[in-house]
C-alpha positions as CSV (number, residue, x, y, z in Angstrom):
1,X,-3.6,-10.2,-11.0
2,X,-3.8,-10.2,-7.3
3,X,-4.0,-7.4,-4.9
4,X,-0.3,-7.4,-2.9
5,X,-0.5,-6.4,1.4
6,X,3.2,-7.0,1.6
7,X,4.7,-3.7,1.4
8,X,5.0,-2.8,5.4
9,X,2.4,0.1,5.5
10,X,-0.6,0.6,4.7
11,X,0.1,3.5,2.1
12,X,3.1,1.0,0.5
13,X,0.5,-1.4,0.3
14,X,-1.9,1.2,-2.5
15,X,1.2,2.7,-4.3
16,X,1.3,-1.5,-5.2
17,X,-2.5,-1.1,-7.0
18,X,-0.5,0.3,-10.3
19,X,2.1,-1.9,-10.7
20,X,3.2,-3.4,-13.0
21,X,-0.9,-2.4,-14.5
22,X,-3.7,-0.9,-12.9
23,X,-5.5,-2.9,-10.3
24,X,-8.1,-0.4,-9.2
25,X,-10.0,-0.8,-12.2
26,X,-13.2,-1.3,-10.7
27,X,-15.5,-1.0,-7.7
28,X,-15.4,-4.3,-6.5
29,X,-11.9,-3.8,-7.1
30,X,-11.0,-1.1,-5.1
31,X,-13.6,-2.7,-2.2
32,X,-11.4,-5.8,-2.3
33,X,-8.1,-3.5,-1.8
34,X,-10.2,-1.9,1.2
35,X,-10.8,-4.7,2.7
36,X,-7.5,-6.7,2.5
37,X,-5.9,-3.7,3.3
38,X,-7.3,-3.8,6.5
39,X,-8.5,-0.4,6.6
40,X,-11.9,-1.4,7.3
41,X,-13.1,-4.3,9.9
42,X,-13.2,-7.9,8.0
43,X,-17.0,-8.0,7.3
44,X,-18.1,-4.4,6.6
45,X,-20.0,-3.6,4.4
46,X,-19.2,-1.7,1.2
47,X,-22.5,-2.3,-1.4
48,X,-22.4,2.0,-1.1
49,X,-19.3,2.5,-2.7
50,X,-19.5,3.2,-6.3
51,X,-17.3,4.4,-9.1
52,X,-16.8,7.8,-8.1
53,X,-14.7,6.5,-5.5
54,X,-12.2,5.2,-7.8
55,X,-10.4,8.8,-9.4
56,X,-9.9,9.8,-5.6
57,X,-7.9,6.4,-4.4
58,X,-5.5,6.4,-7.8
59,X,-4.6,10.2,-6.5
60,X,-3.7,9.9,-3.4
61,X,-1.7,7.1,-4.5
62,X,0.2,9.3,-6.9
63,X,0.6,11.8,-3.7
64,X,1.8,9.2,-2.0
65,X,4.7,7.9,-4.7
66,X,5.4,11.6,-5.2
67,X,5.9,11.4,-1.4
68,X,8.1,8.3,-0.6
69,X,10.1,8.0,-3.9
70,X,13.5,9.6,-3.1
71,X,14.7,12.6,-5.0
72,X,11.1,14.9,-5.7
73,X,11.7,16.8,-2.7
74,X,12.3,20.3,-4.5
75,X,10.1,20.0,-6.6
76,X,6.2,21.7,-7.3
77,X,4.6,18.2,-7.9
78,X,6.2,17.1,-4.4
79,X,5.2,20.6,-2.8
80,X,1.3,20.0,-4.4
81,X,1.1,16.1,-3.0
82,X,2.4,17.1,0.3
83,X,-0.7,19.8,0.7
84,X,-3.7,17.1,-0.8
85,X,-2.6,14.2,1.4
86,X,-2.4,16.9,4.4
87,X,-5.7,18.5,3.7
88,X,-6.6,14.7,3.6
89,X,-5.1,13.6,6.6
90,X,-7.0,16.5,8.2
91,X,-10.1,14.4,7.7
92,X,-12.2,12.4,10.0
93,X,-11.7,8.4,9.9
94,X,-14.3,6.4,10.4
95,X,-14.9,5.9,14.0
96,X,-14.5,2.2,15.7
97,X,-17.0,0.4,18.3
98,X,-16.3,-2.4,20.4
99,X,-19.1,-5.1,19.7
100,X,-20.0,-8.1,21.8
101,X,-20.4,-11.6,19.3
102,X,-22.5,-14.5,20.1
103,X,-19.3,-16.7,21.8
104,X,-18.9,-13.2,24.0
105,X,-15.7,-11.8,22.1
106,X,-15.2,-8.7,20.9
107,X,-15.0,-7.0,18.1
108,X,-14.4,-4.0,15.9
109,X,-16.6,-2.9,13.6
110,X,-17.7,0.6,12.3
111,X,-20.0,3.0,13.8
112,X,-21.3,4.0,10.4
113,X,-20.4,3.1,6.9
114,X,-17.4,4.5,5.7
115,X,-17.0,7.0,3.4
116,X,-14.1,7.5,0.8
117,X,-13.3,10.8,2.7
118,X,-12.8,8.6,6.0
119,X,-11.0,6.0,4.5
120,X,-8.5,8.5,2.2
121,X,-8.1,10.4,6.0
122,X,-6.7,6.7,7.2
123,X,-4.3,6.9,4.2
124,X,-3.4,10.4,4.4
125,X,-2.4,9.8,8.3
126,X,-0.7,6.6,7.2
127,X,1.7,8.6,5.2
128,X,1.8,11.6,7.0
129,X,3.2,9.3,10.1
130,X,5.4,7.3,7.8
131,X,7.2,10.8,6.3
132,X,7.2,12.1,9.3
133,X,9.5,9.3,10.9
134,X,13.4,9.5,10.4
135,X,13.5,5.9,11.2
136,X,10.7,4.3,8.8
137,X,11.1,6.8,6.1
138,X,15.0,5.4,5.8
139,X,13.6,1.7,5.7
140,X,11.7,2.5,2.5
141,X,13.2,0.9,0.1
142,X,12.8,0.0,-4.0
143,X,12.8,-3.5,-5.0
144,X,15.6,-4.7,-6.6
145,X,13.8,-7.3,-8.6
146,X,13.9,-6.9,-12.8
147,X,10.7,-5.1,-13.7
148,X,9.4,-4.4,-10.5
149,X,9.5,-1.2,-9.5
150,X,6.9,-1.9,-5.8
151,X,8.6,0.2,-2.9
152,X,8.0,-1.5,0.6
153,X,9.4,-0.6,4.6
154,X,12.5,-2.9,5.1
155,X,11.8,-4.0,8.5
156,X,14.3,-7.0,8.1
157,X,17.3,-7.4,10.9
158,X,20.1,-5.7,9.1
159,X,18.2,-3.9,7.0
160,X,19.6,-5.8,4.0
161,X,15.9,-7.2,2.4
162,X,16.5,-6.7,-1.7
163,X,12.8,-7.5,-3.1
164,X,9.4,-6.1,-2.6
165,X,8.5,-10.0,-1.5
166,X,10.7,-13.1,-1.2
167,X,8.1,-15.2,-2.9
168,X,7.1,-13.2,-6.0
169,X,10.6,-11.3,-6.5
170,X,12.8,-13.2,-4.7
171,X,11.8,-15.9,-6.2
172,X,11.9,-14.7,-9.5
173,X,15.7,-13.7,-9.2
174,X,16.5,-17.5,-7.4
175,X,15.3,-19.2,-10.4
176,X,16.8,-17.1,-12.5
177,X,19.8,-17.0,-11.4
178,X,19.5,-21.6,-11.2
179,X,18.9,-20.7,-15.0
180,X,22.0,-19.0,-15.8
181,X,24.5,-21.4,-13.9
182,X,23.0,-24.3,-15.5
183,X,23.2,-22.7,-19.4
184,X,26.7,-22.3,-18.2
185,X,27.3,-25.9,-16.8
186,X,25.7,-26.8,-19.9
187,X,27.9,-24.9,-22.1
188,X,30.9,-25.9,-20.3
């Protein structure tokens, strides 16, 4: 199955790692959903990550669901997420540097290699900033799509996007949808 970067945010983008199965199922996984996630420069290196990084990713993605799914607000799993991914949050991400290539560009890369504390501090922030504003945390939206339960930021002009992603949902409902007027043609 492969790894989804179409939710809108960062912290959409890791709440999409469990759907519709577990994604995160290994290192070289989770490394893969680092680096398309963009959360680390393309290029750096991650041969010191190892399993133990996996447990802490799959929680703070069940923070962050707790977090951005409507209706938990009152409630002590809600009240529990909300402290981790501030304590988190609280954490120091890794730091970037400016580097000069060969053709004289530049650019970003790590001071150090990150660890998962620096990296879950990038995806605490994330949400923190994305709960935090009125006008993103009303774009959040569920997709409409059958069997897809993927939450991403609506950041369409009217506000009126229906699926997680045109091409995989969207898609999905459009061919569908051909399906059942053509039985009916057919039947008629």
């Amino acid at each position: 199955m492969a790894l989804r970067f179409d939710a809108g945010r960062v912290c959409l983008d890791l709440l999409a790692t469990g759907q519709p199965r577990e994604q995160l199922v290994s290192v070289g996984a989770l490394c893969a959903w680092i680096q398309g996630a963009g959360i680390v420069p393309a290029g750096t290196a991650l041969g010191h990550a190892d399993a133990s990084w996996i447990g802490p990713f799959r929680e703070v993605r069940g923070h962050v669901q707790q977090l951005v799914l409507p209706g938990g607000e009152d409630t002590a799993a809600y009240r529990r997420a909300l402290v981790r991914v501030n304590d988190l949050a609280a954490g120091v991400p890794p730091a970037p540097r400016a580097v000069r290539r060969r053709g004289g560009d530049l650019v970003r890369e790590l001071a150090a290699p990150p660890g998962p504390a620096a990296l879950l501090a990038l995806l605490a922030r994330d949400t923190v900033e994305l709960i935090t504003d009125p006008v993103a945390r009303a774009a959040v939206r569920e997709c409409e799509g059958d069997n897809c339960s993927l939450v991403y930021l609506d950041t369409s002009r009217g506000r009126r996007r229906r699926w997680c992603s045109s091409e995989v949902c969207g898609n999905r409902e459009r061919v569908a949808r051909h399906r059942r007027r053509a039985t009916r043609a057919a039947r008629a």
